[in-house]
PASE-852056 format. One record per atom (N, C-alpha, C): residue number from 0; residue in one letter; atom name; x negated, y, z negated. Coordinates in nm, 4 decimals, always signed. Layout:
BEGIN
   seq   type   atom         px         py         pz
   NUM      A     CA          X          Y          Z
...
***
This chain:
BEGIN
   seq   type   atom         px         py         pz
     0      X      N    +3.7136    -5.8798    +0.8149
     0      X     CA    +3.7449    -6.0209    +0.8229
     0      X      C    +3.8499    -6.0437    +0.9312
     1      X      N    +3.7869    -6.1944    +0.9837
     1      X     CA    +3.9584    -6.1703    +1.1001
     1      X      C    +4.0518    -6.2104    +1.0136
     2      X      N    +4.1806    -6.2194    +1.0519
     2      X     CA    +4.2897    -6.2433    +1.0754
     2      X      C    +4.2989    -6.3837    +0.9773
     3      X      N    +4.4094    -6.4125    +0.9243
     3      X     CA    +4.4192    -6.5731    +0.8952
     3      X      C    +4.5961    -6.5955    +0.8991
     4      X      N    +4.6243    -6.6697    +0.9547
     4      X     CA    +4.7706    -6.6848    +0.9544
     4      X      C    +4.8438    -6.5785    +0.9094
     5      X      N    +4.8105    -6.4752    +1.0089
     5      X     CA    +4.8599    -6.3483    +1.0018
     5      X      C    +4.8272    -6.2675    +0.8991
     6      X      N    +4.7362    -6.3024    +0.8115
     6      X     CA    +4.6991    -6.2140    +0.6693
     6      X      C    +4.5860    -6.1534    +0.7026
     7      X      N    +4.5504    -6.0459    +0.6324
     7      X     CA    +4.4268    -5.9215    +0.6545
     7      X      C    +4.4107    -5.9068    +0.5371
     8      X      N    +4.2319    -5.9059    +0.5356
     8      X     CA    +4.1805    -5.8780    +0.3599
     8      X      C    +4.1323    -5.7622    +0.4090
     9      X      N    +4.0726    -5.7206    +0.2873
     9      X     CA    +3.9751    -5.6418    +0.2257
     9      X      C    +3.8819    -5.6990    +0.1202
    10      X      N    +3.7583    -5.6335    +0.1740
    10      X     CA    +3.6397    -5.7117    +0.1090
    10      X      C    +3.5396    -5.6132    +0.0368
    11      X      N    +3.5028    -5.6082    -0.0830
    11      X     CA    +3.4324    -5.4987    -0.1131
    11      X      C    +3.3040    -5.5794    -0.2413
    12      X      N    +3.1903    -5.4962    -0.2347
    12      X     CA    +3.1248    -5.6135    -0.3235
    12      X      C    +3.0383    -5.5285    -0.4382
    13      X      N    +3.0538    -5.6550    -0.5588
    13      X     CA    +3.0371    -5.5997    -0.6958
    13      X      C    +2.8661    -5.6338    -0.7242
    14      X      N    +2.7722    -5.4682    -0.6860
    14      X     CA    +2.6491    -5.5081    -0.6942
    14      X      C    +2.6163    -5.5379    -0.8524
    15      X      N    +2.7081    -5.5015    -0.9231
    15      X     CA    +2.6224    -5.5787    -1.0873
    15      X      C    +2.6279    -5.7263    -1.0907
    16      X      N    +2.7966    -5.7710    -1.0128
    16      X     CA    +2.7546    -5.9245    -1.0443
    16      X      C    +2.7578    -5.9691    -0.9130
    17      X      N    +2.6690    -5.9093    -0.8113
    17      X     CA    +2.6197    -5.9867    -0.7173
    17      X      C    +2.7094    -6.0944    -0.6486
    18      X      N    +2.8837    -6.0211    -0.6209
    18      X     CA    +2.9643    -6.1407    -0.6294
    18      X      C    +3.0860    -6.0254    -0.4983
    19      X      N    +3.1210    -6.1371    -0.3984
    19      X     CA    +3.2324    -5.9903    -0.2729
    19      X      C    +3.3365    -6.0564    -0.3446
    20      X      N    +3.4201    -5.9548    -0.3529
    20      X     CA    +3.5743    -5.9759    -0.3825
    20      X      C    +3.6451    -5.9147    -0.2635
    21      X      N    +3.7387    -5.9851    -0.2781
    21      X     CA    +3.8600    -5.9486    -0.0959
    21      X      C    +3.9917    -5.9740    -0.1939
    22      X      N    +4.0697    -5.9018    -0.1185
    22      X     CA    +4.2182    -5.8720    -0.1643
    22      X      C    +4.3287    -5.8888    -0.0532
    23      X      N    +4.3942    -5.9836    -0.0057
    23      X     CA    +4.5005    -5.9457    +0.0687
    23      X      C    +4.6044    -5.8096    +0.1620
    24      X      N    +4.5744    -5.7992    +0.2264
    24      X     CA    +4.6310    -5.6276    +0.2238
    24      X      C    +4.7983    -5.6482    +0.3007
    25      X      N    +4.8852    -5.5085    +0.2529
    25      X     CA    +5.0123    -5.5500    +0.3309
    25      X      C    +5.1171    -5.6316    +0.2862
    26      X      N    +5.0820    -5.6841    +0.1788
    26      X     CA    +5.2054    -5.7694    +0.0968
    26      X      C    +5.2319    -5.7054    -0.0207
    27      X      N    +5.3378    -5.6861    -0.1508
    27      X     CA    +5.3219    -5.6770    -0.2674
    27      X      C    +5.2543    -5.7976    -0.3640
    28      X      N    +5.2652    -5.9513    -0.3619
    28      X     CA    +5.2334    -6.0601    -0.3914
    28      X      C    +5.0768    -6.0021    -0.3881
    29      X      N    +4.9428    -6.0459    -0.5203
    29      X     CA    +4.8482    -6.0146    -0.5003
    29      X      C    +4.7901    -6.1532    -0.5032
    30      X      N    +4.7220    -6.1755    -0.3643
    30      X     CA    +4.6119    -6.3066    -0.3248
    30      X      C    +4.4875    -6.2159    -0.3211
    31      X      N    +4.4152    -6.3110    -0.4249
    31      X     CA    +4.2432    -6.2204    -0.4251
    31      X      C    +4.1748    -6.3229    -0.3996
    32      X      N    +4.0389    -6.3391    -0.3850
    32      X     CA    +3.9006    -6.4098    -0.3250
    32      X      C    +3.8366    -6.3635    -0.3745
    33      X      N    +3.7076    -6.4546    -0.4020
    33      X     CA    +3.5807    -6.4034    -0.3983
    33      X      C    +3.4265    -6.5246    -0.3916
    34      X      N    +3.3303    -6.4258    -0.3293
    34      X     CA    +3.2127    -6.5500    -0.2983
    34      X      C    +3.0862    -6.5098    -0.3438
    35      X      N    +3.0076    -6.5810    -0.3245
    35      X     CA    +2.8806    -6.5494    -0.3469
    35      X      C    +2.8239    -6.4648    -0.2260
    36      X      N    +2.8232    -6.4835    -0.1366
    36      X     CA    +2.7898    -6.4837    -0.0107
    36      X      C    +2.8965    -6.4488    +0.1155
    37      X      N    +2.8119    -6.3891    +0.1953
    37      X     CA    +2.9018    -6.3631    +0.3034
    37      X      C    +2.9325    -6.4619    +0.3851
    38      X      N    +2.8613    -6.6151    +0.3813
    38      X     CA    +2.9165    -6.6812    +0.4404
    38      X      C    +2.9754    -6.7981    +0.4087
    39      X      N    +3.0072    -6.8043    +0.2270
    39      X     CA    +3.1484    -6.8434    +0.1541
    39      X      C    +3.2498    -6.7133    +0.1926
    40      X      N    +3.3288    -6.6118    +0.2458
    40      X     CA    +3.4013    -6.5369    +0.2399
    40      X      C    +3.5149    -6.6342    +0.3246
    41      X      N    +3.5140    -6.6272    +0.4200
    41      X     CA    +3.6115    -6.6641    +0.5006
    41      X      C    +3.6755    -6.8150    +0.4618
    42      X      N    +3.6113    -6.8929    +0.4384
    42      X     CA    +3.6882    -6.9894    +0.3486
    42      X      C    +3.7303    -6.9587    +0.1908
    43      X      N    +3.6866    -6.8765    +0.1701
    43      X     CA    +3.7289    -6.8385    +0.0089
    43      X      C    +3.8848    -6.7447    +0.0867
    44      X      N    +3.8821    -6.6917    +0.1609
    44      X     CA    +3.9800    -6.6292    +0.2088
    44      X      C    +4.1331    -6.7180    +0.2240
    45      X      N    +4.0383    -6.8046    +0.3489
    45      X     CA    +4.1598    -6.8810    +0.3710
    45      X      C    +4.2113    -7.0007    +0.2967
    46      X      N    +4.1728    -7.0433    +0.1887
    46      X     CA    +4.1697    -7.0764    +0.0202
    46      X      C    +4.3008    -7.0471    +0.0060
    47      X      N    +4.2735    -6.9166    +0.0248
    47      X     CA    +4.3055    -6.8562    -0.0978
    47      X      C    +4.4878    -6.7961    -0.0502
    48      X      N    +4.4705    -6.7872    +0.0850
    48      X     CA    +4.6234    -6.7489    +0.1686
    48      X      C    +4.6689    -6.9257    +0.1480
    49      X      N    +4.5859    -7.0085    +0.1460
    49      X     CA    +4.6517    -7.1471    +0.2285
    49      X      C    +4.7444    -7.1836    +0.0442
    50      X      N    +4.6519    -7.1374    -0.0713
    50      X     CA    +4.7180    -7.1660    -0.2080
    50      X      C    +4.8337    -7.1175    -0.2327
    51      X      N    +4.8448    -6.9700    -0.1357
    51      X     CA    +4.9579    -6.8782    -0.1981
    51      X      C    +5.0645    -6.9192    -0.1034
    52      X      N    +5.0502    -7.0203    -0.0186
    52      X     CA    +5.1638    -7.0780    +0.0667
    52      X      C    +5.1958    -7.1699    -0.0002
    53      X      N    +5.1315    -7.2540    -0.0159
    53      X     CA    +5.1474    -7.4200    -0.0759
    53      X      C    +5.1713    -7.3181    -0.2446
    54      X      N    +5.2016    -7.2820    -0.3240
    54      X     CA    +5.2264    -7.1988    -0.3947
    54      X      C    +5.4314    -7.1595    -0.3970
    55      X      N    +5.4652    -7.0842    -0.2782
    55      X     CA    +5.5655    -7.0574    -0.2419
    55      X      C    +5.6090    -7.1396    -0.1630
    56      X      N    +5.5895    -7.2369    -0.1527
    56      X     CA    +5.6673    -7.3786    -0.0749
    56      X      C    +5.7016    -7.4935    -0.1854
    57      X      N    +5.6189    -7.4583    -0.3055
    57      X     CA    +5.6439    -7.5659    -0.4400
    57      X      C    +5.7580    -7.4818    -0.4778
    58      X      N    +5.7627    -7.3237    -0.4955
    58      X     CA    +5.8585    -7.2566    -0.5651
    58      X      C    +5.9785    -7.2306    -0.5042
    59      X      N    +5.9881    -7.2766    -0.3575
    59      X     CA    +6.1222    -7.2372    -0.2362
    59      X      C    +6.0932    -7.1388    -0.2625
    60      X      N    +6.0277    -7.0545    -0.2515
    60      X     CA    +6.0402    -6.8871    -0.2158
    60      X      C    +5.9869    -6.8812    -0.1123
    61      X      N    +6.0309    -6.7634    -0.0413
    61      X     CA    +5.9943    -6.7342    +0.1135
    61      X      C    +5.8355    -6.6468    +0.1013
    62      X      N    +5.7399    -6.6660    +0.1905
    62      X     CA    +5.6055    -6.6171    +0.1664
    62      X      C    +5.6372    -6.4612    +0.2423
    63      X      N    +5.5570    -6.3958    +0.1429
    63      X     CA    +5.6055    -6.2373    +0.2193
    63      X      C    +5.4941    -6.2311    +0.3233
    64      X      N    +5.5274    -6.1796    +0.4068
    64      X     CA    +5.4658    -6.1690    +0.5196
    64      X      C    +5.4221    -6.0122    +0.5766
    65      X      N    +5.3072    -6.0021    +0.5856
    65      X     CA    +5.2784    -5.8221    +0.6185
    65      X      C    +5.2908    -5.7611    +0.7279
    66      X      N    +5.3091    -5.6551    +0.7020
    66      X     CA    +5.3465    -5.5455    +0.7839
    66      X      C    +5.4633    -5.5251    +0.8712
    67      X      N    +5.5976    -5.4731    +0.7913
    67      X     CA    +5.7244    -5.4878    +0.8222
    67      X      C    +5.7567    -5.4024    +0.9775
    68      X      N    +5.6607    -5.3595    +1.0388
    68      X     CA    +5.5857    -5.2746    +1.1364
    68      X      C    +5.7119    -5.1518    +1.1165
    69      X      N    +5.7030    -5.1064    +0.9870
    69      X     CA    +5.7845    -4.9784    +0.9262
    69      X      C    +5.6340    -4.8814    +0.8789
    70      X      N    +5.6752    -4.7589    +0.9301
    70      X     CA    +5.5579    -4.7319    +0.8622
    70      X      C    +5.5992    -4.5894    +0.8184
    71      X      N    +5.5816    -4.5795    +0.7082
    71      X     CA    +5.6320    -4.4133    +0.6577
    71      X      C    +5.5013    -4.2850    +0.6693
    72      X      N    +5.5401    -4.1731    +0.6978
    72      X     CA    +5.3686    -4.1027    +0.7383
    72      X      C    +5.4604    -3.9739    +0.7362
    73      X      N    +5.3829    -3.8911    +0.6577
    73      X     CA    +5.4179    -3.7662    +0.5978
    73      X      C    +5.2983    -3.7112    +0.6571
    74      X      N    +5.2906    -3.5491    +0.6956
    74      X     CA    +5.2361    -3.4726    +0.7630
    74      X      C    +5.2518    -3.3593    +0.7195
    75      X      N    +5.1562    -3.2147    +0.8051
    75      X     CA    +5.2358    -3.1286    +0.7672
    75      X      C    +5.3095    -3.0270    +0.8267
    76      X      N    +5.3895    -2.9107    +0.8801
    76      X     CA    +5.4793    -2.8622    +0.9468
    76      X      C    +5.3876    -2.8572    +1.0685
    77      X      N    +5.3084    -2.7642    +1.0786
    77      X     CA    +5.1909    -2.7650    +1.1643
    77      X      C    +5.1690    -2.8697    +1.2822
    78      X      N    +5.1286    -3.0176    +1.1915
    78      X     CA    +5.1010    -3.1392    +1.2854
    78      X      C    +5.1810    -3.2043    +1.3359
    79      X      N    +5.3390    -3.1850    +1.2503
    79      X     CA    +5.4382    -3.2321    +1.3120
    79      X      C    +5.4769    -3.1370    +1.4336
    80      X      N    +5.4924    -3.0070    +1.4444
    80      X     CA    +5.4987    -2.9549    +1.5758
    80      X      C    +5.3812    -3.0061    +1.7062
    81      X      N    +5.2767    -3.0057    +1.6313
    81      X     CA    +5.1905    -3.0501    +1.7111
    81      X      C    +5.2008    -3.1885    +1.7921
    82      X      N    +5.2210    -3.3010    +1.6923
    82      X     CA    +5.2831    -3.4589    +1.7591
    82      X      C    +5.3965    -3.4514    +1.8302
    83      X      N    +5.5198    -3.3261    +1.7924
    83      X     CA    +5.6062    -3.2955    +1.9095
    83      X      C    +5.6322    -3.2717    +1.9941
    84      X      N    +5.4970    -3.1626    +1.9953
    84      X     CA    +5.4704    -3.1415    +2.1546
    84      X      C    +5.3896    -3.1959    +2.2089
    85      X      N    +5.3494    -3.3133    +2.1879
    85      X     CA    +5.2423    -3.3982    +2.2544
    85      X      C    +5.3528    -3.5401    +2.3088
    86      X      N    +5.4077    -3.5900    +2.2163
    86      X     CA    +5.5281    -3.7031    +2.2476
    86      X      C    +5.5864    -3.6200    +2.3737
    87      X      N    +5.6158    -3.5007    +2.3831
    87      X     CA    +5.7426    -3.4355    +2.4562
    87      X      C    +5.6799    -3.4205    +2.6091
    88      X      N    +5.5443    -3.3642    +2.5723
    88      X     CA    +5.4676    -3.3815    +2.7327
    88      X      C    +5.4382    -3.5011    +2.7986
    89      X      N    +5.4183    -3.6446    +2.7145
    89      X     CA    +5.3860    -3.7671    +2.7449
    89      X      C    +5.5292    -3.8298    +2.7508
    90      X      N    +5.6330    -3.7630    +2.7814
    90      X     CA    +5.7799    -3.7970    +2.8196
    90      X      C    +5.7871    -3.9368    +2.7130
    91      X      N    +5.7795    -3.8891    +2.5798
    91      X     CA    +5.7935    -4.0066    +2.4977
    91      X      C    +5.8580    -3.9755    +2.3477
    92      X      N    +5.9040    -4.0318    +2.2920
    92      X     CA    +5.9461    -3.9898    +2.1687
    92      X      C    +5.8372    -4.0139    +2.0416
    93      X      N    +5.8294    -3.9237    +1.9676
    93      X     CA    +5.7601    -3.9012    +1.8679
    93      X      C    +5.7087    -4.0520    +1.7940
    94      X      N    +5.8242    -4.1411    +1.7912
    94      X     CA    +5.7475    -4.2408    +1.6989
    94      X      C    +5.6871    -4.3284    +1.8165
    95      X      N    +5.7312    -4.3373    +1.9727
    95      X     CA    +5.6419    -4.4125    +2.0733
    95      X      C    +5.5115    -4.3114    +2.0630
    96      X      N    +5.5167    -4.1990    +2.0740
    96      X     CA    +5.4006    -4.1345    +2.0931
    96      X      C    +5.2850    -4.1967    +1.9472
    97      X      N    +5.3454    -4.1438    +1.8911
    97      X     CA    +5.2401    -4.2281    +1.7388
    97      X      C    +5.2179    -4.3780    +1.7615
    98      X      N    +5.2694    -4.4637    +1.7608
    98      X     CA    +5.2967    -4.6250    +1.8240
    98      X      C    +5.1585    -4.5994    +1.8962
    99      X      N    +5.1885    -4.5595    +2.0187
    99      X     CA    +5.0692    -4.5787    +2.1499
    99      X      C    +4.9488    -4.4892    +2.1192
   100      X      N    +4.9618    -4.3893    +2.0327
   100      X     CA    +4.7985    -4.3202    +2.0444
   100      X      C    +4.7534    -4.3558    +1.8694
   101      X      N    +4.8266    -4.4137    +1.7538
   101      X     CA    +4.7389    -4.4765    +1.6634
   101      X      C    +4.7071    -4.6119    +1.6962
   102      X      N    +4.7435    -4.6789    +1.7739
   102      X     CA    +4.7166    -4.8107    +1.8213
   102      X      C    +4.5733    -4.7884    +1.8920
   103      X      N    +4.5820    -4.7397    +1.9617
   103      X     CA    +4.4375    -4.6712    +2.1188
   103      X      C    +4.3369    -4.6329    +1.9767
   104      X      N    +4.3818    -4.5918    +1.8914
   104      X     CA    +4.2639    -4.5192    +1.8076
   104      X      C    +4.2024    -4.6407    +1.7247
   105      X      N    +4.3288    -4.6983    +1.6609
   105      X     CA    +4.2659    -4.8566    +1.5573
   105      X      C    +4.2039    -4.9064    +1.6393
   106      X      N    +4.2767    -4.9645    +1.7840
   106      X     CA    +4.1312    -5.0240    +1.8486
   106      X      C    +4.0111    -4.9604    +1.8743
   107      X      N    +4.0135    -4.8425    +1.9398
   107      X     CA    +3.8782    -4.8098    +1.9006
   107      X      C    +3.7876    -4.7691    +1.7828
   108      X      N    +3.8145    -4.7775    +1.7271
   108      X     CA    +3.7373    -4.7817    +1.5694
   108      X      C    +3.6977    -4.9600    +1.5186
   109      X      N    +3.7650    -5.0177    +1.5801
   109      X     CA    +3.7639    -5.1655    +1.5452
   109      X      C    +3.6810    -5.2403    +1.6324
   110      X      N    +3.6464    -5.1683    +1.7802
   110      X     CA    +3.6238    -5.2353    +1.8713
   110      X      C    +3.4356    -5.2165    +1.8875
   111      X      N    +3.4740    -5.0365    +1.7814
   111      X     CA    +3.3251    -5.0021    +1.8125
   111      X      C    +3.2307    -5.0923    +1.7101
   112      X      N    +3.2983    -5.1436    +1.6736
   112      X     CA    +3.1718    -5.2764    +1.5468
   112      X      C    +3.1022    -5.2734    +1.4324
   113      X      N    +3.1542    -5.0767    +1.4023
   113      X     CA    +3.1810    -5.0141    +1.2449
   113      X      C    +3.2520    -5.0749    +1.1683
   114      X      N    +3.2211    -5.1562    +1.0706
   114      X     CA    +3.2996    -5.1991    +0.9696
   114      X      C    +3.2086    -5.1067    +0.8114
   115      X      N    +3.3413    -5.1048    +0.7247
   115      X     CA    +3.2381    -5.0347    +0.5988
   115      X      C    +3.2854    -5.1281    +0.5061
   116      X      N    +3.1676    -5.1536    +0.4178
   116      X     CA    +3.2495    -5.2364    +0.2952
   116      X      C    +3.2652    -5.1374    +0.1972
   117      X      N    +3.3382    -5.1485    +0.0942
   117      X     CA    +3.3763    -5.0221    -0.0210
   117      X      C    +3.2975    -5.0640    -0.1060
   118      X      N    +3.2615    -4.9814    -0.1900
   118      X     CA    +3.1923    -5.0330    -0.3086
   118      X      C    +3.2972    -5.0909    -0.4102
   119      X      N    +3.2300    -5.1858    -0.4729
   119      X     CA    +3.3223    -5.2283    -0.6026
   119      X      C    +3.3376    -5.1010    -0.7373
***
């Protein structure tokens, strides 16, 4: 799904009741959706972000917003030498080196027009 005022779902669909459910991703706050059809999704989506604003604007609470672009990533001795000496040859530091070559990779996986839905 694209994008909606900065929010990213996930969409996965329930073949007994013939029904996609999508989930918000990246926040703790849980905003869910769901449609008949793939082409109720995207307004069931943005529904469903536009409620959980107008939601936290009735309550003065601040809307959490995803991806604190913190990202924690455990490895193992092995790959961490390995990303060290790869940052160190690309005259870059370990978390630019990760930054610039998982970025190059999401886009290409995103760009190639593979999407999977999960099963419910």
């Amino acid at each position: 799904m694209k994008p909606y005022k900065g929010y990213n779902a996930t969409v996965s669909f329930d073949e007994d009741a013939l029904l996609f459910h999508g989930e918000v991703l990246g926040i703790r706050d849980v905003i869910t959706f769901q449609a008949r059809t793939a082409e109720e999704l995207p307004k069931a989506f943005h529904e469903s972000v536009d409620d959980y604003l107008d939601w936290c604007a009735e309550d003065g609470e601040e809307p959490e917003k995803p991806y604190s672009g913190k990202l924690a990533f455990r490895t193992t001795p092995e790959h961490h030498r390995l990303i060290s000496d790869a940052a160190a040859a690309s005259a870059s530091s370990i978390n630019q080196w990760m930054d610039t070559t998982l970025a190059k990779a999401a886009r290409e996986i995103l760009e190639s027009g593979t999407r999977r839905i999960r099963d419910a």
